[in-house]
N, C-alpha and C positions, 0 to 999 in steps of 0.2 A: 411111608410118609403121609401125614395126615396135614392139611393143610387148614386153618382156622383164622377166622376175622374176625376180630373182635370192634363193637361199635359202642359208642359214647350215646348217651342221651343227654340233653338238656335244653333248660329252655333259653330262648330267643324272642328277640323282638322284632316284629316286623314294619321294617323301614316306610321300600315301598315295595312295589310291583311291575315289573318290568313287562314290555309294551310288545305283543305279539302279531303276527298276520294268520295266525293260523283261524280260520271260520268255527265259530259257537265258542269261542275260552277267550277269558276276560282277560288273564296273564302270561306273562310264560314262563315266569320264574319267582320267588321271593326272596327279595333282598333282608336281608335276617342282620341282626345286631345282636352283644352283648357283653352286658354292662360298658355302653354306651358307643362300642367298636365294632364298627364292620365288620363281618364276619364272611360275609359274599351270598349268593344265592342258591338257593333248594326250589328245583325244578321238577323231582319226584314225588313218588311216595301219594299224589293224590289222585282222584277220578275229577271227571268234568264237574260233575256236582259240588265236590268238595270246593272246590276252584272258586264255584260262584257264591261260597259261602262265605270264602275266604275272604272275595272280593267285595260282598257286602259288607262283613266286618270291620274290614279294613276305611270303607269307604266311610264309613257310619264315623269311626272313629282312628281318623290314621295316627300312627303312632302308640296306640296304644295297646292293639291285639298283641295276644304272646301266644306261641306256638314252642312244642316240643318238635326239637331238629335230633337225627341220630346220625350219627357221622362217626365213620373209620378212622378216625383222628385229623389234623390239624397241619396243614401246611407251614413253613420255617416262619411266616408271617404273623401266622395264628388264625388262618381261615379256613372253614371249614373243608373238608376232604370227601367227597360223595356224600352230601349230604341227603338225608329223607327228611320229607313231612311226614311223624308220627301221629301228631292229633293235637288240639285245642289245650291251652293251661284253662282248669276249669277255675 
């Protein structure tokens, strides 16, 4: 038996950014949308760096950063399922 995961790409919009205690990280998760429905948060997928890139973006201009989220599929809701931070919609 061969076991396989298959993951969705696509993009998302980032909400906002959820508020952490953890010391040097600006977030602790991103709350992701798309086309216009909450979709829930992506906590992965980045280093510390990427984090405070995100959260420059974000800050600079909220609501309007898009990110690629990859995700195992879709809870009975339609919210994301383990979702990853893949990387920036250029």
């Amino acid at each position: 038996i061969v076991r396989t995961k298959y993951r969705t790409e696509f993009e998302a919009l980032v909400t906002s950014l959820t508020p952490t205690t953890a010391q040097g990280r600006p977030f602790g998760a991103i709350q992701v949308s798309c086309n216009g429905k909450p979709m829930g948060c992506v906590g992965t997928g980045f280093d510390v760096a990427t984090m405070w890139e995100i959260h420059r973006l974000h800050t600079a201009a909220p609501g309007k950063l898009k990110i690629i989220v990859s995700s195992q599929g879709f809870t009975e809701t339609g919210g994301i399922w383990h979702g990853v931070f893949v990387g920036f919609v250029e």
